[in-house]
C-alpha positions as CSV (number, residue, x, y, z in Angstrom):
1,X,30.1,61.0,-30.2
2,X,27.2,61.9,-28.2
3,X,29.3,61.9,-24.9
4,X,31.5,64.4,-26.6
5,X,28.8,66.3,-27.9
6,X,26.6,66.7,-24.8
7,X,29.7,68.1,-22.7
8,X,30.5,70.6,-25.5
9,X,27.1,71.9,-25.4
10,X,26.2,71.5,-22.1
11,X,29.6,73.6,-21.0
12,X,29.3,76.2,-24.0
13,X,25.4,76.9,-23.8
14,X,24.1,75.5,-19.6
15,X,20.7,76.7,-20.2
16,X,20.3,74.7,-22.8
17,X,16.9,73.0,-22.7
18,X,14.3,74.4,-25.5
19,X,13.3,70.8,-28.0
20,X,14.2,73.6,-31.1
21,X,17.7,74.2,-30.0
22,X,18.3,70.3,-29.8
23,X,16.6,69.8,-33.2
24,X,19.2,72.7,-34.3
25,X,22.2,71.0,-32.8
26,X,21.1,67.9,-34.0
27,X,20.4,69.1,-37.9
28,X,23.8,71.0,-37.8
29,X,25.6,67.9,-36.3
30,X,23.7,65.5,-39.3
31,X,25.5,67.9,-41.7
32,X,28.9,67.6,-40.6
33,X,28.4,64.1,-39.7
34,X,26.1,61.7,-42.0
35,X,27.0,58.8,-40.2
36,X,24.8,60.1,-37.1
37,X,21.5,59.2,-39.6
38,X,18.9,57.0,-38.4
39,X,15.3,56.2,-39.0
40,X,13.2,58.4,-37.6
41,X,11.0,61.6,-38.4
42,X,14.3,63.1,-39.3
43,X,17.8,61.6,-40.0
44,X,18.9,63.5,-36.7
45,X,16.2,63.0,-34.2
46,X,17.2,59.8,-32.8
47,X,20.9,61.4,-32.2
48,X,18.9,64.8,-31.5
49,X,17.5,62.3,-28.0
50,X,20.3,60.6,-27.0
51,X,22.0,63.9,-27.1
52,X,19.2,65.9,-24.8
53,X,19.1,62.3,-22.4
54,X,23.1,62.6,-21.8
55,X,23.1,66.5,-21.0
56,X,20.1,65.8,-18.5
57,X,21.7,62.5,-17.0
58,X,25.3,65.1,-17.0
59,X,23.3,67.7,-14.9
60,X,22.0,65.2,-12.5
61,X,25.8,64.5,-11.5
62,X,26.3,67.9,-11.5
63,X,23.4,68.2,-8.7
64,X,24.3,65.3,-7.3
65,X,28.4,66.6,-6.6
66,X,27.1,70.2,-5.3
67,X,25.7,68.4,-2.4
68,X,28.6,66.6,-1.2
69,X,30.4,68.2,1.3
70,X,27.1,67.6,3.6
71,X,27.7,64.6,4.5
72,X,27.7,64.9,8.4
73,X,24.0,65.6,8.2
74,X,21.8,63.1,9.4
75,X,20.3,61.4,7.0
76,X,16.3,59.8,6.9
77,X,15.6,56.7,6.2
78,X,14.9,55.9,2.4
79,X,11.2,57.3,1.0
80,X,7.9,55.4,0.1
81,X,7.9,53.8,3.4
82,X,10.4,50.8,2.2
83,X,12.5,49.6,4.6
84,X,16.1,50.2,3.1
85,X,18.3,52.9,5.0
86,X,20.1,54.4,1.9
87,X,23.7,56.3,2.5
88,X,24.9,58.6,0.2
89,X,27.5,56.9,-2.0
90,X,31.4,58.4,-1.2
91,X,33.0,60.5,-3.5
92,X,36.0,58.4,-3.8
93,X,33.1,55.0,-4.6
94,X,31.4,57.6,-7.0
95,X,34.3,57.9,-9.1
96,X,36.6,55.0,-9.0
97,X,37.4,53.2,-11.3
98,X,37.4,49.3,-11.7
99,X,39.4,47.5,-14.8
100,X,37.0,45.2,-16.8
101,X,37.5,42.2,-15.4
102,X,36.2,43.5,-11.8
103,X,33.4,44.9,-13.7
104,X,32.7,41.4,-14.9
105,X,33.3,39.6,-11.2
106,X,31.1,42.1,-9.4
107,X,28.4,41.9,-12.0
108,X,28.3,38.0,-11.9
109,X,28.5,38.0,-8.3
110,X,25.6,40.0,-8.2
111,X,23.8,37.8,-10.7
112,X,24.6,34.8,-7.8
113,X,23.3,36.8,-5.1
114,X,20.4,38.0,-6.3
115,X,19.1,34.1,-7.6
116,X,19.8,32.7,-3.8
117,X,16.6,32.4,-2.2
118,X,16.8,35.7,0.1
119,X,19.4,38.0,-1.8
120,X,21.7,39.8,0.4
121,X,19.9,43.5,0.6
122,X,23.9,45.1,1.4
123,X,25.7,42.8,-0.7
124,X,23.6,44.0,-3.5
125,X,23.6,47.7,-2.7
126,X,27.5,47.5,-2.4
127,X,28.0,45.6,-5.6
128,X,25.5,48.6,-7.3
129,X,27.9,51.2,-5.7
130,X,30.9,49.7,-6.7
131,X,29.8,49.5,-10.5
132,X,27.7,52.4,-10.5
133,X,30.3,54.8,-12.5
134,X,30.7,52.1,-15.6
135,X,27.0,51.0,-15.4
136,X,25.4,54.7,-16.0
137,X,28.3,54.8,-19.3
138,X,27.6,51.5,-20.3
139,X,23.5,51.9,-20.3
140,X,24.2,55.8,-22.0
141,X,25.6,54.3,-24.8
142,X,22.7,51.8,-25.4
143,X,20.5,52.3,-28.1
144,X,17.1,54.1,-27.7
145,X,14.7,51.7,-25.7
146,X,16.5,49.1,-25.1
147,X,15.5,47.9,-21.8
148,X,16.0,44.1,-21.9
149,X,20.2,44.0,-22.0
150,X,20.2,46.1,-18.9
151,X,17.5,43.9,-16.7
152,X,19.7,41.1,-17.9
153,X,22.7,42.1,-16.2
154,X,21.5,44.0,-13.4
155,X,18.5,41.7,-12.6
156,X,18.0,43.2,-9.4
157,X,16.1,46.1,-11.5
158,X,13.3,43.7,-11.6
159,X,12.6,45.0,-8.2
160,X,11.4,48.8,-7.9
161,X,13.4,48.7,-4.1
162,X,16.6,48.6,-6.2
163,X,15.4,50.8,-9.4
164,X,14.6,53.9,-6.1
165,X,18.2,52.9,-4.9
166,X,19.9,53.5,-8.4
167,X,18.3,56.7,-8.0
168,X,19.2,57.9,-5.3
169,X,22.7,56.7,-6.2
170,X,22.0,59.5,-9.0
171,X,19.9,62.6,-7.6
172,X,21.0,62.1,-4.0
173,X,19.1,60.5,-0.8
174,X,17.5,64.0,0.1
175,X,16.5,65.1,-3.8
176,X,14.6,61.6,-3.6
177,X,13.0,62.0,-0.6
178,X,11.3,65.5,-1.7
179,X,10.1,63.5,-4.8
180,X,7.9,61.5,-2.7
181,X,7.2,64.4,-0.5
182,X,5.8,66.0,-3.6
183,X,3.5,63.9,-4.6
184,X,0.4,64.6,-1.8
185,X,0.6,68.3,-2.3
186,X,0.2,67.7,-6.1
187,X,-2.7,65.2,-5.4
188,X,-4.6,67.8,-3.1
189,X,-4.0,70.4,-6.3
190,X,-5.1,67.9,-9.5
191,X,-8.5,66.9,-6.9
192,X,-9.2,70.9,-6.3
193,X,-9.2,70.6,-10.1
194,X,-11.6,67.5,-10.5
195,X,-14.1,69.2,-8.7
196,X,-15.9,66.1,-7.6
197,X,-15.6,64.0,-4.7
198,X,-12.7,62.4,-5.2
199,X,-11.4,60.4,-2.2
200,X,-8.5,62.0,-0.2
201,X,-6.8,58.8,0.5
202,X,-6.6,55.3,0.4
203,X,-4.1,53.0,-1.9
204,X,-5.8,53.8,-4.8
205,X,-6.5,57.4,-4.5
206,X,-3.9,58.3,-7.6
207,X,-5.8,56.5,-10.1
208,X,-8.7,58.6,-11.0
209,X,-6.0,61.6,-11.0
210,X,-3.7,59.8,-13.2
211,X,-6.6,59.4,-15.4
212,X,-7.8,63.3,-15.7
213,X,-4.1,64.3,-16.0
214,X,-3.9,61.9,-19.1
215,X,-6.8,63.2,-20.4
216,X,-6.5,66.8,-19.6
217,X,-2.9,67.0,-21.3
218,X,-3.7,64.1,-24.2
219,X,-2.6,64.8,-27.6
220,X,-6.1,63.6,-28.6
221,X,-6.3,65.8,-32.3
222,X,-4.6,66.0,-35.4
223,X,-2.7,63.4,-37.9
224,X,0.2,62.1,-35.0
225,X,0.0,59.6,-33.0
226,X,-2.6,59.9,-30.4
227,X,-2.0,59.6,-26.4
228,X,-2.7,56.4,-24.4
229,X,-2.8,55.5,-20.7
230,X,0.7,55.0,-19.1
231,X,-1.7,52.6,-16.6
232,X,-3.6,49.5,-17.6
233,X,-6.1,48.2,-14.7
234,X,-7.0,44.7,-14.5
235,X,-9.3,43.6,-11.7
236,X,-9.8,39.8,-10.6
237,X,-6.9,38.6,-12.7
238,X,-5.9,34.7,-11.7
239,X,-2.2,34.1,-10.5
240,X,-1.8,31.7,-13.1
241,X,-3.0,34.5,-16.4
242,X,-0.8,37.5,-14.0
243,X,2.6,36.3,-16.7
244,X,0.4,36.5,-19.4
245,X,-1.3,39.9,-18.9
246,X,2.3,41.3,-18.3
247,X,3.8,40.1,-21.7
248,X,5.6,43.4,-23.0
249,X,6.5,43.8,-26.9
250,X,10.1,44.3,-27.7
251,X,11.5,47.5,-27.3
252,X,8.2,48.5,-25.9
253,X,8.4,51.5,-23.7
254,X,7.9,51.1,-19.4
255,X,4.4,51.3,-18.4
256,X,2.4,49.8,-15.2
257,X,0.0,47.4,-15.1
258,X,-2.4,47.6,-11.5
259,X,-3.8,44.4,-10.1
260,X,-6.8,45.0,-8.3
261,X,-9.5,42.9,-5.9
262,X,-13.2,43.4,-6.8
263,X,-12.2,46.4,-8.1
264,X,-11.2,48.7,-4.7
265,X,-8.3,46.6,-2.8
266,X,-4.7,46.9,-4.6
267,X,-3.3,43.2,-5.2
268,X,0.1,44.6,-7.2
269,X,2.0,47.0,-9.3
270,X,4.3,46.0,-12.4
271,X,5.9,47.7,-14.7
272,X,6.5,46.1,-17.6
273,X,9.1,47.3,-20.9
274,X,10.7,45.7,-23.5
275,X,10.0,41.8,-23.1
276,X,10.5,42.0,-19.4
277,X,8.7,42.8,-16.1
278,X,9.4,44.8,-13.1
279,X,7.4,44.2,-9.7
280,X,7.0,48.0,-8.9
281,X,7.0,46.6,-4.7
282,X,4.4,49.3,-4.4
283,X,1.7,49.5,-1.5
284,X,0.2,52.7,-3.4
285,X,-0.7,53.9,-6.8
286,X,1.3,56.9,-6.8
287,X,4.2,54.7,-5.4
288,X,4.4,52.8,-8.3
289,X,4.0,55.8,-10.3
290,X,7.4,57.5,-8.6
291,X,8.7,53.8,-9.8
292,X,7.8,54.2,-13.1
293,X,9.3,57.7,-13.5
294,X,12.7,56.4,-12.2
295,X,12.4,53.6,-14.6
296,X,13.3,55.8,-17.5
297,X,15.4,57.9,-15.1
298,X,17.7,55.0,-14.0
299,X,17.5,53.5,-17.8
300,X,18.3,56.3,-19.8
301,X,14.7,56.7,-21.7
302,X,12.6,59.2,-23.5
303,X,9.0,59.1,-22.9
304,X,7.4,57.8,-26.1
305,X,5.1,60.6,-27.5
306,X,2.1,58.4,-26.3
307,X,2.8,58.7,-22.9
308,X,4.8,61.4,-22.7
309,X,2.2,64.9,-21.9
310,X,1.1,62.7,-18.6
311,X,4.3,61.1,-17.7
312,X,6.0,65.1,-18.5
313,X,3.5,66.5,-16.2
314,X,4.2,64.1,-13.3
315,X,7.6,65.3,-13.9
316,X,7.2,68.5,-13.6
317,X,5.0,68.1,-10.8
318,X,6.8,65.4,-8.5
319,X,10.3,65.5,-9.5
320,X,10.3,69.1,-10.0
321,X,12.2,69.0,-12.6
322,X,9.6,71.0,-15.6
323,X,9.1,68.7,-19.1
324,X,10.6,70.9,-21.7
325,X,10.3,68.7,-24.9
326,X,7.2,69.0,-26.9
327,X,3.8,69.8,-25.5
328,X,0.0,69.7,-26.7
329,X,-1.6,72.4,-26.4
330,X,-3.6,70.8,-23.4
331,X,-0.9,70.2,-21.5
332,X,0.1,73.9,-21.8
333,X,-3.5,75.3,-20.5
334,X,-3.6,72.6,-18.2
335,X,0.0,73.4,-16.4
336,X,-0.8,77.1,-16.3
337,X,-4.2,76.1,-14.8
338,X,-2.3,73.7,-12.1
339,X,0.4,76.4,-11.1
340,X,-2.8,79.4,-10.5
341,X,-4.2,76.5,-8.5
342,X,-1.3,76.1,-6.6
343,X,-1.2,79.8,-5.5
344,X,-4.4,79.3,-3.8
């Protein structure tokens, strides 16, 4: 119902994106439909999210097909310096479609490859293209925050490599590589901001940004739940208490965890979500942050309110894509603050 749903809308209203037309839609919908109920601050709102995550995910393939045609333009090698050479994936692999028993042989044979010892980087890539159209309906119809089910069938999503190549398979090569573009100019305009002497580079220059984003957009007043940190640091951790300190609760939403070395030398980057772990591969901060923003890109998720005014502001800032669900006031002054900084 919420695949129907999100193509009526999208096709009758486009512009669609204010939180108060979704809550609308959604309220209107729970009246006609009952059976759409669930727990939640309203019977609707959990319907009201899956709803506003399928129009976005439809509008990404929208973007993505208005590039095709552009295909005999050289293409650059894959972003945040990884060395995978990512093609764009054919129309023809884009929307083909494989009966359910090739759906279950690729996905096992993926599941082989990726336990052998060194995992066939093409092999995988090829098996992701092939079931790309079933796996982004399959994990659209998954319930709100589930993580687990899809790491267990894809496991190669426990590697951020393969979470930035499932999105790229959605935005396009080129959207992906102006993502990563975007994030020094936004550094240079948060630091302006900070007013101190922040350093200007460095593995762990994003850090003390992330930090006065968080608390420069917090929702830090009132009776609702309050903001936290989308980043836990732990310095001097020992490899054998690294499993422990990355134990995620069920259902819990993604959020990174930085290993560091007397406190100034990056040792790792993990996201972790929902009982399982993702080793972000990240030789920056701000890497693994662009790896935690396509985690909930690639699996379907809204930001949970106590992350979501930092992780919505790196949003609008490096994906360029601008957060349109609900704000704190902070966040608002803070935005209009960045964007006069910007015109500098």
């Amino acid at each position: 119902m919420v695949d129907e749903a999100a193509h009526y809308y999208l096709g009758t209203f486009p512009t669609l994106s204010d939180s108060g037309e979704y809550k609308s839609i959604g309220k209107k919908l729970y009246q006609c439909f009952p059976c759409i109920a669930h727990i939640g601050e309203h019977p609707w709102s959990l319907f009201t999210k899956n709803l506003s995550a399928r129009i976005r995910h439809l509008r990404w393939d929208q973007k993505r097909k208005s590039q095709q045609g552009h295909g005999d333009q050289k293409e650059k090698p894959c972003c945040l310096n990884t060395p995978v050479f990512i093609h764009s994936l054919p129309k023809d692999v884009r929307e083909s479609s494989l009966s359910s028993e090739d759906i279950k042989h690729h996905t096992e044979e993926l599941k082989k490859e990726w336990v052998k010892g060194k995992p066939n980087k093409e092999h995988i890539h090829m098996l992701l293209r092939e079931t790309y159209k079933h796996r982004r309906e399959w994990i659209t119809s998954l319930g709100h925050g589930v993580v687990a089910p899809i790491i267990d069938q894809y496991p190669c999503f426990t590697d951020g490599n393969y979470v930035l190549y499932e999105l790229i398979l959605m935005l396009g090569q080129q959207r992906v590589i102006q993502i990563k573009d975007a994030v020094g100019p936004m550094m240079d305009v948060v630091e302006s901001m900070m007013k101190t002497n922040a350093k200007k580079e460095g593995e762990l220059r994003m850090l003390p940004i992330i930090h006065f984003v968080e608390e420069s957009t917090s929702y830090n007043r009132g009776k609702g739940q309050k903001s936290q940190s989308m980043v836990t640091v732990m310095n001097d951790v020992p490899d054998e208490d690294v499993d422990i300190a990355l134990q995620a609760k069920e259902l819990e939403s993604p959020n990174i965890v930085i290993f560091l070395e007397d406190q100034k030398r990056l040792k790792g980057v993990f996201a972790r979500a929902d009982n399982r772990t993702i080793d972000c591969k990240a030789e920056s901060v701000e890497h693994g942050i662009i790896v935690l923003l396509a985690l909930y890109y690639v699996l379907n998720l809204d930001y949970p309110r106590i992350y979501s005014q930092g992780l919505g502001f790196m949003q609008s800032t490096i994906f360029g894509e601008m957060y349109t669900l609900a704000k704190s006031q902070k966040f608002k002054v803070f935005l209009k603050r960045y964007t006069d900084c910007q015109k500098k």
